[in-house]
Structure formats: C-alpha cells, structure tokens
C-alpha positions as CSV (number, residue, x, y, z in Angstrom):
1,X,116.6,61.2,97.3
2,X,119.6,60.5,94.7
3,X,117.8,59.9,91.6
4,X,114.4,61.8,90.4
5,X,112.8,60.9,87.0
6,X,110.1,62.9,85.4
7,X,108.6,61.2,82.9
8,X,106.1,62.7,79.3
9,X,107.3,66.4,80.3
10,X,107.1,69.3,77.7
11,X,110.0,71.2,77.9
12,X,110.2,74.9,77.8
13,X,114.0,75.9,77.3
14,X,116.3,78.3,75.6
15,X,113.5,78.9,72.8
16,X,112.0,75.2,72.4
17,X,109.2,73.0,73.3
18,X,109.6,69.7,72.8
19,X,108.6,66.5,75.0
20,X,111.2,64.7,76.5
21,X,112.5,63.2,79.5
22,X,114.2,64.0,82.3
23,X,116.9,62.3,84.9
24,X,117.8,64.0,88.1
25,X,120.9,62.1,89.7
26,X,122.6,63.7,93.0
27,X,121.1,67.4,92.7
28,X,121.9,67.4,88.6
29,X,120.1,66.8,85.3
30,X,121.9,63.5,83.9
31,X,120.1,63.5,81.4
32,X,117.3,64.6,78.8
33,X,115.9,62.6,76.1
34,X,112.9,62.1,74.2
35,X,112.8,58.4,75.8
36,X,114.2,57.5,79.3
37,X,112.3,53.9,79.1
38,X,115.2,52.0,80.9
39,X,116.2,54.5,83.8
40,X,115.1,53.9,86.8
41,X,114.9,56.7,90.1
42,X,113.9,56.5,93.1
43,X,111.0,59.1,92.4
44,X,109.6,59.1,89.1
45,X,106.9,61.6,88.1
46,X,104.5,61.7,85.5
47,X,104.1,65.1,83.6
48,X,101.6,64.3,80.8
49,X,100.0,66.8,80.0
50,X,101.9,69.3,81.7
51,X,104.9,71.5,80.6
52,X,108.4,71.3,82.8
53,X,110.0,74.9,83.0
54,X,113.1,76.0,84.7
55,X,112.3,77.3,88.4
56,X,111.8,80.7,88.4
57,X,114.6,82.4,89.7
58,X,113.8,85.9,91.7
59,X,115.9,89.0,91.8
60,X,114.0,90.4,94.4
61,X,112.5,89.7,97.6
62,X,112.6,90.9,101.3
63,X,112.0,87.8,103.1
64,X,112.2,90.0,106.7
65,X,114.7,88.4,108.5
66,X,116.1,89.3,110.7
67,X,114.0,91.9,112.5
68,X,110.2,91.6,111.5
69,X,109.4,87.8,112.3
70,X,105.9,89.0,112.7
71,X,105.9,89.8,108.6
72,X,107.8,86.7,107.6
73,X,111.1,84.8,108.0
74,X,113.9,82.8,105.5
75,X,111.9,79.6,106.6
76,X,108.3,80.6,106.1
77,X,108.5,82.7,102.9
78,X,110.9,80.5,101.1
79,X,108.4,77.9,101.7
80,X,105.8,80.1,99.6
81,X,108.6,80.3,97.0
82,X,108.4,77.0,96.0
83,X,104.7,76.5,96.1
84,X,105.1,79.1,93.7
85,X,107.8,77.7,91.2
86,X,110.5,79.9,92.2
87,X,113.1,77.8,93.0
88,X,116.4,80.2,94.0
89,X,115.6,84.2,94.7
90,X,117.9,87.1,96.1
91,X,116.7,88.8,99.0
92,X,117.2,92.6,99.8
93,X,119.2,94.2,102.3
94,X,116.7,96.2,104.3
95,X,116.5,94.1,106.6
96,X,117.4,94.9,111.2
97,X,119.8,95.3,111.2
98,X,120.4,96.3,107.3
99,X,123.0,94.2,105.2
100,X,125.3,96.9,105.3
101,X,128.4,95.1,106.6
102,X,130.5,91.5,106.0
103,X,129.3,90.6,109.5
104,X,125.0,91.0,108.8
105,X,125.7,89.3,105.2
106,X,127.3,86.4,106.8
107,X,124.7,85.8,109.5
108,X,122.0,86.2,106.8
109,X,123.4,83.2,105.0
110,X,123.8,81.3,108.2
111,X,120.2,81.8,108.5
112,X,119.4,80.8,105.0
113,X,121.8,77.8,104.9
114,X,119.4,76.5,108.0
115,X,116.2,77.1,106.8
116,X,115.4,78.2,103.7
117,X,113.6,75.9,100.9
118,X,114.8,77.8,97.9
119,X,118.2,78.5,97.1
120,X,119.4,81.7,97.9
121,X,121.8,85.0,97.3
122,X,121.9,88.1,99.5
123,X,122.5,91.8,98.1
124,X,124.6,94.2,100.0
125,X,123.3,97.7,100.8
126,X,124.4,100.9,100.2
127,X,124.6,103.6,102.8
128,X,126.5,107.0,102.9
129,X,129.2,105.5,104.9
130,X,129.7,101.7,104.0
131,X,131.7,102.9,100.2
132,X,134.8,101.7,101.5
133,X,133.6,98.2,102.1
134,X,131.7,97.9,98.9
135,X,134.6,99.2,97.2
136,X,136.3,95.8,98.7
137,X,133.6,93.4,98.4
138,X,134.5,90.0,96.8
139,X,132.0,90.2,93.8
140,X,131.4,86.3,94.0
141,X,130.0,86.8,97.9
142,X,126.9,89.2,97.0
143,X,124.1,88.6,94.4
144,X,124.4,92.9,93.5
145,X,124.5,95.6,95.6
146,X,121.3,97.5,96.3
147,X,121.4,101.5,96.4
148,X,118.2,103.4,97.2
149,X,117.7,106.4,95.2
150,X,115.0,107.6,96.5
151,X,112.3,107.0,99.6
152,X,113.9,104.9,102.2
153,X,114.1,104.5,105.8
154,X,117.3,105.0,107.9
155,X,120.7,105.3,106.6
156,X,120.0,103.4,103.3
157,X,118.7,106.5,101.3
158,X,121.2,107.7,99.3
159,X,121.0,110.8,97.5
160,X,123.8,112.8,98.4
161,X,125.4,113.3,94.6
162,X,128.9,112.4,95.5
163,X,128.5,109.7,97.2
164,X,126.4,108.2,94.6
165,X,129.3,109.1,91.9
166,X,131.9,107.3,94.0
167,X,129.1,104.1,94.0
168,X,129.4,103.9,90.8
169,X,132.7,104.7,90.0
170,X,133.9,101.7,92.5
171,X,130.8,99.6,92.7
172,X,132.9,95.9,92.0
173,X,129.8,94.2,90.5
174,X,126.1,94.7,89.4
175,X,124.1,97.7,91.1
176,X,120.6,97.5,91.2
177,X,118.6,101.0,91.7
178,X,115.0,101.6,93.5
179,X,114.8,105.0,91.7
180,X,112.4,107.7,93.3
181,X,112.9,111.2,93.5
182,X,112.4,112.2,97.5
183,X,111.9,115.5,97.0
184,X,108.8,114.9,94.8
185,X,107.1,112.6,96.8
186,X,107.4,115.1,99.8
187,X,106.1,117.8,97.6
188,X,103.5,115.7,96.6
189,X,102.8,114.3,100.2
190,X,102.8,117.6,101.5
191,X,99.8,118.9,98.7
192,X,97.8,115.8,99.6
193,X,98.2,116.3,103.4
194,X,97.3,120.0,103.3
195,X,93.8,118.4,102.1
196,X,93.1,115.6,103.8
197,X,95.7,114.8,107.3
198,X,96.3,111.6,107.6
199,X,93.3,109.7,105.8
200,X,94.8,110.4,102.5
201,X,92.9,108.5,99.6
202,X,94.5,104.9,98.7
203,X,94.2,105.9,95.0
204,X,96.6,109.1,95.8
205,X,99.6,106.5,96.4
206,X,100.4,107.0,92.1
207,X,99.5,110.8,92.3
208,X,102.2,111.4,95.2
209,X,104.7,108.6,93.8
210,X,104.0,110.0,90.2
211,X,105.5,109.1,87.2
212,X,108.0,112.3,87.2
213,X,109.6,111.4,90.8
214,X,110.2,108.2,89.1
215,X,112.1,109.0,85.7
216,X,114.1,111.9,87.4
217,X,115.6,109.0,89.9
218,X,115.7,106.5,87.1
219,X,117.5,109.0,84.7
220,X,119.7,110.1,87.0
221,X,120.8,106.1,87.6
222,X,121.6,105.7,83.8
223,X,123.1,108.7,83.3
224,X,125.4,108.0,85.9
225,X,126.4,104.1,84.5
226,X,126.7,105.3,81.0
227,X,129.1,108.1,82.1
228,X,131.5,105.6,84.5
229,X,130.5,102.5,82.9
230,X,128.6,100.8,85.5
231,X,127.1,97.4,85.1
232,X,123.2,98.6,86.5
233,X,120.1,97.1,87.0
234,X,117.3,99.4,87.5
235,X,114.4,97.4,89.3
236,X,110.9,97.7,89.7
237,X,110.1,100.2,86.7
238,X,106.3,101.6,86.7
239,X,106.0,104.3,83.8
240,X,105.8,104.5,80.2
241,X,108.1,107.5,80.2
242,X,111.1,105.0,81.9
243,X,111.1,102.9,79.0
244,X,113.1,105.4,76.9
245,X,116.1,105.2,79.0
246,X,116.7,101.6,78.0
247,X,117.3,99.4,74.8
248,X,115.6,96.2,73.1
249,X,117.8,92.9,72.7
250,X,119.1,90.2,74.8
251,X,120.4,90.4,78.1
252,X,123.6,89.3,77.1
253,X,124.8,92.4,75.1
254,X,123.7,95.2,77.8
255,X,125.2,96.9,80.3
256,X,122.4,98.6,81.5
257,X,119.2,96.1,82.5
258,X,115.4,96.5,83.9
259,X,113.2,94.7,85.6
260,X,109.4,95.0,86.0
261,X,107.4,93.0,88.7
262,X,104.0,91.0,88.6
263,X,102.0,93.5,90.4
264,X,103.2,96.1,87.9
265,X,101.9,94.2,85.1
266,X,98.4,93.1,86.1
267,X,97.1,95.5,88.2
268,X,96.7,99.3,87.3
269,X,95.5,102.6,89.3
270,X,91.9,101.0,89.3
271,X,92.3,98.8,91.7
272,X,93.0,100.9,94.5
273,X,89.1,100.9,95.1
274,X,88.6,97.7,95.8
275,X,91.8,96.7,97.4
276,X,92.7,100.2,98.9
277,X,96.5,99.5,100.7
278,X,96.8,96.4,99.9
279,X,98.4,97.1,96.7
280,X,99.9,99.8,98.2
281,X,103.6,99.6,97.1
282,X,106.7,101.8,96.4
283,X,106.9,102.6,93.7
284,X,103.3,102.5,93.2
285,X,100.8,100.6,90.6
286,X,100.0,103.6,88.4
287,X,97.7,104.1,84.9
288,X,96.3,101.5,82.6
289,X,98.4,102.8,80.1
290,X,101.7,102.6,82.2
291,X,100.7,98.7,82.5
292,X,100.2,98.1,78.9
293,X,103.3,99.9,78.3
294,X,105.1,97.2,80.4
295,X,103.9,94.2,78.9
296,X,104.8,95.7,75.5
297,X,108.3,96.7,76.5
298,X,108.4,92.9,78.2
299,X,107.7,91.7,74.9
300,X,110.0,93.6,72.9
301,X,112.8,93.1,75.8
302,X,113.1,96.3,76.5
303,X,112.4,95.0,80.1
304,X,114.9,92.0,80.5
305,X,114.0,90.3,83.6
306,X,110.5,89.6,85.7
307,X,110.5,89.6,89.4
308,X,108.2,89.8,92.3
309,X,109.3,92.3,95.0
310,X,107.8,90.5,97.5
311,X,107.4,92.4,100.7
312,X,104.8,90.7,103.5
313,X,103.2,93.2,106.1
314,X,100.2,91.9,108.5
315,X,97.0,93.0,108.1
316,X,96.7,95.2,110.5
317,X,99.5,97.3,109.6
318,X,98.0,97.3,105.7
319,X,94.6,98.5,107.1
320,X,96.2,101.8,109.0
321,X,95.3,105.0,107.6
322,X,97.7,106.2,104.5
323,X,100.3,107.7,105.9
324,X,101.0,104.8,108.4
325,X,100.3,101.6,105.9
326,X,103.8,100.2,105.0
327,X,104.2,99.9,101.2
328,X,104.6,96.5,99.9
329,X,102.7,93.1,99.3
330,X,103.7,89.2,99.6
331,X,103.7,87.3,95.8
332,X,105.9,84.6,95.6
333,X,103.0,81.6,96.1
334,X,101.9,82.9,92.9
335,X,104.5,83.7,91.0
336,X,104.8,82.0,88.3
337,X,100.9,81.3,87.6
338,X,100.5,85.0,87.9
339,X,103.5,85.1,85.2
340,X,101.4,82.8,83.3
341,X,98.2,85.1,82.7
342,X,100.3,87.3,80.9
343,X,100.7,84.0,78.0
344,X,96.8,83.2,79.0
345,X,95.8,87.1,77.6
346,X,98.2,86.9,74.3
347,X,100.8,89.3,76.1
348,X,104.1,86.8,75.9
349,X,104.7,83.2,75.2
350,X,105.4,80.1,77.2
351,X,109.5,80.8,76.1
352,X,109.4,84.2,77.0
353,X,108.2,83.6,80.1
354,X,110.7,81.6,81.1
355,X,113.5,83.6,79.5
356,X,112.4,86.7,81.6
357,X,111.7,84.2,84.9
358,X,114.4,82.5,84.7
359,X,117.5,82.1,81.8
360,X,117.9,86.1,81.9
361,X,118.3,86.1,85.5
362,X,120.8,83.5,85.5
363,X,122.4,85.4,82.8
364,X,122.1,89.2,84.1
365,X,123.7,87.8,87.8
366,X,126.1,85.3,86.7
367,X,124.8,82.5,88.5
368,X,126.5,79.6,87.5
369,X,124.7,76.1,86.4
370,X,121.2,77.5,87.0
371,X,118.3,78.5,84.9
372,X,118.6,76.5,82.1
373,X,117.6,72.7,81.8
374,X,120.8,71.6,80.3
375,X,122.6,68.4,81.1
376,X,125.6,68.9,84.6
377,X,123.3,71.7,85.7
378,X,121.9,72.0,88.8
379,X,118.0,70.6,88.6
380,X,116.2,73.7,89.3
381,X,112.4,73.5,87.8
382,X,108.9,73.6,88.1
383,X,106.1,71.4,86.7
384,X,103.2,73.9,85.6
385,X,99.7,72.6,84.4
386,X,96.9,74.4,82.3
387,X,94.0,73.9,84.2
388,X,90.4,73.2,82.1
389,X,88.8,76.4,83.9
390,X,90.4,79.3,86.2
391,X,92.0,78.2,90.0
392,X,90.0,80.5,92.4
393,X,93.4,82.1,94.6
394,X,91.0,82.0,97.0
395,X,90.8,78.0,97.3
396,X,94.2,77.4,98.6
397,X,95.6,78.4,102.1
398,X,98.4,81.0,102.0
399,X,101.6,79.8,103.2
400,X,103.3,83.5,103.7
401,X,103.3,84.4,107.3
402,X,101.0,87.2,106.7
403,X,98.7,85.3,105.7
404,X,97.1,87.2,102.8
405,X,97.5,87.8,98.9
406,X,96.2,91.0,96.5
407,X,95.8,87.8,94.7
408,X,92.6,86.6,96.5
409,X,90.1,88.3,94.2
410,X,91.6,86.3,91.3
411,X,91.7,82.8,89.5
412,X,94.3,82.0,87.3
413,X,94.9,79.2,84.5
414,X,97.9,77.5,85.5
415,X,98.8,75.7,88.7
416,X,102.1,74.8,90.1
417,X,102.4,70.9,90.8
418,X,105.6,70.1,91.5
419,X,109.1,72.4,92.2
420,X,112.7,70.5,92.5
421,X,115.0,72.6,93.9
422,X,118.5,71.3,93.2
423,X,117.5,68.4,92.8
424,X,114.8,68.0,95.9
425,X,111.3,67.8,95.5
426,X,110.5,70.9,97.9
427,X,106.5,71.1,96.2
428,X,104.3,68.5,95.3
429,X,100.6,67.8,95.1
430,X,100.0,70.7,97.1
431,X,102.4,70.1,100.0
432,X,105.7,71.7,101.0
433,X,108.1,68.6,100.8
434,X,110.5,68.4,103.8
435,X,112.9,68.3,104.6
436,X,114.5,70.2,101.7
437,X,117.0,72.5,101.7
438,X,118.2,74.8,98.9
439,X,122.3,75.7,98.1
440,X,123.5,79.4,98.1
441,X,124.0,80.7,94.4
442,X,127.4,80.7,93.5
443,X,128.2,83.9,90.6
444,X,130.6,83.6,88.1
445,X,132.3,86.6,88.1
C-alpha cells in the first residue's frame, strides 16, 4: 500500500488540536492540511469524530524472545502492540539467553526484522563482566543500556559499587535503571517468611518491595549520573518519596529522566484482594497516595515519559503461591486507552498524553523521524475514538500469548480503531492487518 489518506481527523500534536488531513505516501506523511479534497490514496479513512495521535512509542517491554515462547514471542506481542496504538517499543534485555553480547543483540533484531508488527529497538544489558563491550558499543546500534540495580535473576544484578561506577563513567549512551535495594527486599522477605512459608499474602508484595528499598536504589542511580555526568533514565518509579530526586520541565533540557508505567498509575495496594498476583510486579503497585503522587508529578513533568513494562507470564505460573509467582503483567493491548482514563478522570490532557506516550520518547532516545506528525516523518499513529459509554475489557479477545489482562475487570472510554505503523495499516476495525511489518528505530546520536 503506497498511499494512505485519512480523512476529518483531529490532530493531537506538539501542543495543538486542530482538524485536518492527512497523506501517507511510501511509509511518510506527505502531507497535512486542513483540506486534502483532490488527493487520492489507495486507502482512505474516515476519522470523523475521532482524534488521530502519534503511535505510542514504548520504552519498555519484554516481549520473551528468545527463551519463554510459552509467555510470548516478537510476533505475538507485537501484534498486541498495535491493537493497542503503540506503534514502535524497545524491548529489554532479560531475555535466554540475555542481550548481553553483539552476537544475542544481532539475532534479536533478526528476529524482529521477521516478525514483529511494530517497529522495534533492543537495549543492551549490563552484567559484572560485559563493561568492556558496553564501553565499545556503537550508540546508534542499542535503544539504552539497561542496568539492574536491584532484584534480578542471573548475572544481570549488578550491585557491586565499582562496577556500577565504571557503568557510568563509560556508559556511551542513555542508561536506564530498575532501582531496588536487594538487601531490603531479602530482609523484608525473610520477616514475611518467618510468618507465613511460602503462602505469603499477595498484598505483602509492597510491604517487602517497600518504598525505602526503592529510593535507596533510585538515589544511589542519580547520585551516581550527577557525579560522572551520565545521561540516565530511571524507569518504572512507584513512590512519592522518588519524586524528589528529579526536576520539572521538558525533556529536552535534562540529563537525568523518569518514567512511570500504566499499572503504576491506576491501580494502588487495594487491589491486591481482588486480583491477588496478577498485579504482582517488581517493583510493586504500592499506596493510594504513592499513585496520586504519580499522576501529579506526570502532570507537572516531573515524570517525563509513560510506558508499559509489559511482562506476559501464563496463568498458571501467576496462580503459584507467593514466593513462586513471577512478577510482571502483559499491557500493551491497552495501552493507550488505559493512558486515556487518566484524561477521562481530569488527571492530564489529550496533549500531554501524547507528549509523555509519544514526542518525549522520541526525544529522550533520539529516534529519528518518529513521534511527531510532521511532514517527511515516518507515519507512525493511531486513530483513537471516545466511545458514548465505557468498553467492557472483557468484550474483546486478548491477543497476548498469555492470554489474559489485570485489565479484565475494567471498561475504559476510548477505543483504538486504527494503528499505521510506518506507514502500514497493521490495526483496523478490530483486526491485526497483515502482512505488516515494522522498521528498526534508527537513534540519532
């Protein structure tokens, strides 16, 4: 399909609405305009009534592949992506084997460049013996590199204090932090399992994760990029006591950058009863408060970026007892609607949503020609529509392998109808288009 016209749109972009619209022409926006009456595509689409937003571009993901096909693979969660408005995402390097060496990220984007729907970046990991390759990576080839400071399993936990100082002394680009304090949670852990073995309470998970093994990780992370001057990303923050560590303002004049992630933001400790493990996620959903907290500093852009963490495990492995349920839940088919409550309750604005989905990414990673609708750029974007009454989640089959969602109890406001990924329709009408196949990100660095 060379040519793509969508027709009576309203744009959301760079700060404005405003109804125009749009030509897609070999994979790029031609053109925008308030009238397009003469062009002609090969696909025109008719948007009235409906708002056309950049694709949501997500920082974080572990898309399981290789090495858990049971949980998910490039093809199968990609495919969620898009039915969820994300159009390009970066996927994590815990993977089997990790994305610790040149060799696993180049057969990661073979994998990707034959099967994933979305386009797609890969970070490199960080263990206590790969510095010397990091130290040599081309900075264009990896969306960030991606250092655990805290729980992990294998050789990616990294807490040994001088190899974390020589990370960021010779990090070449962007490092991205999951900051928890080990020795916390295993003191915590250990409490909790003097009391109750192995059938620990779900609604310990933010008691043994608390907020103190978070911001002794997280300070540690910015004290260490303000003393070397590291470009860092801290992802997935949970606590109101975090938020001190960073500043308000665009993404654009920081060094030093956060993200937060949709489960963080609408669910709190609460709903552990009802949905026990499977909101069970590291680091954990904690306190009302915490949440509110979030959305404020979200607002204020204190937090620069949203993203999803989306982490698939079966069923059965979420319904083990505590200390054997993996941490983690799959989010990307509803990514952007569940973005969209927070504009729904008050809490942000159709433009800040897409500046925190979308233009900050592309901004904080250096992607080139992406997130923005802007003429020459790639056509990355999603057609959203406000429904008259709520969308049940539970309505619409789950296209992530695991075939499940701490969505289900849930309806939400907005609905996804279409996704172009540079410039393929890859969502539409409640389908998966194929074939469509999205382009690695290219960084600009």
């Amino acid at each position: 399909m060379d040519t793509l016209l969508v027709r009576n749109a309203r744009l959301v972009n760079e700060g404005r609405e405003f109804e125009a619209d749009l030509l897609v022409r070999h994979g790029r926006i031609e053109r925008i305009a308030g009238s397009l009456d003469n062009a002609r595509a090969a696909l025109e689409i008719d948007a009235k009534g409906a708002w056309l937003l950049p694709g949501m571009i997500d920082d974080q993901v572990h898309f399981r592949e290789p090495g858990a096909p049971h949980k998910g693979s490039i093809a199968s969660e990609s495919r969620a992506a898009v039915a969820g408005g994300i159009t390009s995402y970066m996927d994590m390097p815990n993977t089997n084997p990790p994305t610790l060496t040149l060799e696993a990220l180049a057969d990661k984007k073979r994998r990707a460049a034959a099967g994933s729907r979305a386009n797609y970046g890969f970070h490199f990991g960080v263990s206590r013996d790969n510095l010397d390759t990091i130290a040599a990576l081309d900075p264009r080839e990896v969306a960030g590199i991606k250092v655990f400071m805290g729980a992990s399993t294998g050789d990616m936990l990294v807490d040994d204090p001088q190899v974390l100082e020589k990370l960021f002394v010779y990090a070449p680009t962007i490092v991205l932090a999951h900051c928890e304090h080990t020795p916390s949670i295993v003191q915590n852990e250990g409490w909790w399992r003097a009391r109750h073995g192995e059938f620990i309470p779900p609604a310990a998970h933010p008691l043994i994760r608390d907020a103190d093994a978070c911001y002794r990780s997280s300070s540690l992370a910015v004290h260490l990029a303000r003393r070397f001057g590291t470009r860092l990303h801290v992802l997935h923050l949970t606590t109101v006591r975090e938020l001190a560590l960073f500043t308000s303002g665009p993404v654009s004049g920081k060094r030093i950058t956060a993200e937060v992630c949709l489960h963080h933001l609408l669910f709190d400790d609460s709903d552990y009863a009802s949905l026990g493990h499977l909101i069970k996620c590291n680091p954990a959903i904690k306190t009302g408060t915490d949440r509110d907290a979030l959305r404020n500093a979200l607002a204020r852009d204190r937090i620069d970026v949203i993203g999803t963490d989306h982490a698939p495990h079966t069923l059965e492995e979420k319904r083990r007892v505590y200390t054997r349920a993996p941490s983690g839940l799959p989010l990307v088919q509803h990514a952007l609607p569940a973005a969209l409550e927070l504009v729904s309750e008050g809490v942000l604005s159709m433009a800040q949503v897409v500046t925190k989905t979308s233009h900050a990414v592309a901004e904080l990673f250096a992607i080139r020609e992406r997130g923005f609708l802007r003429e020459g750029y790639w056509a990355d974007f999603a057609i959203v529509e406000r429904l008259a009454r709520p969308r049940a989640v539970a309505d619409d089959p789950i296209l992530a392998r695991c075939g499940w969602t701490p969505f289900q109890q849930r309806a939400f406001h907005h609905v996804v109808r279409s996704t172009v990924v540079s410039g393929q329709l890859a969502w539409h009408q409640g389908q998966v288009c194929d074939p469509c196949q999205g382009l690695p990100l290219m960084f600009d660095r």
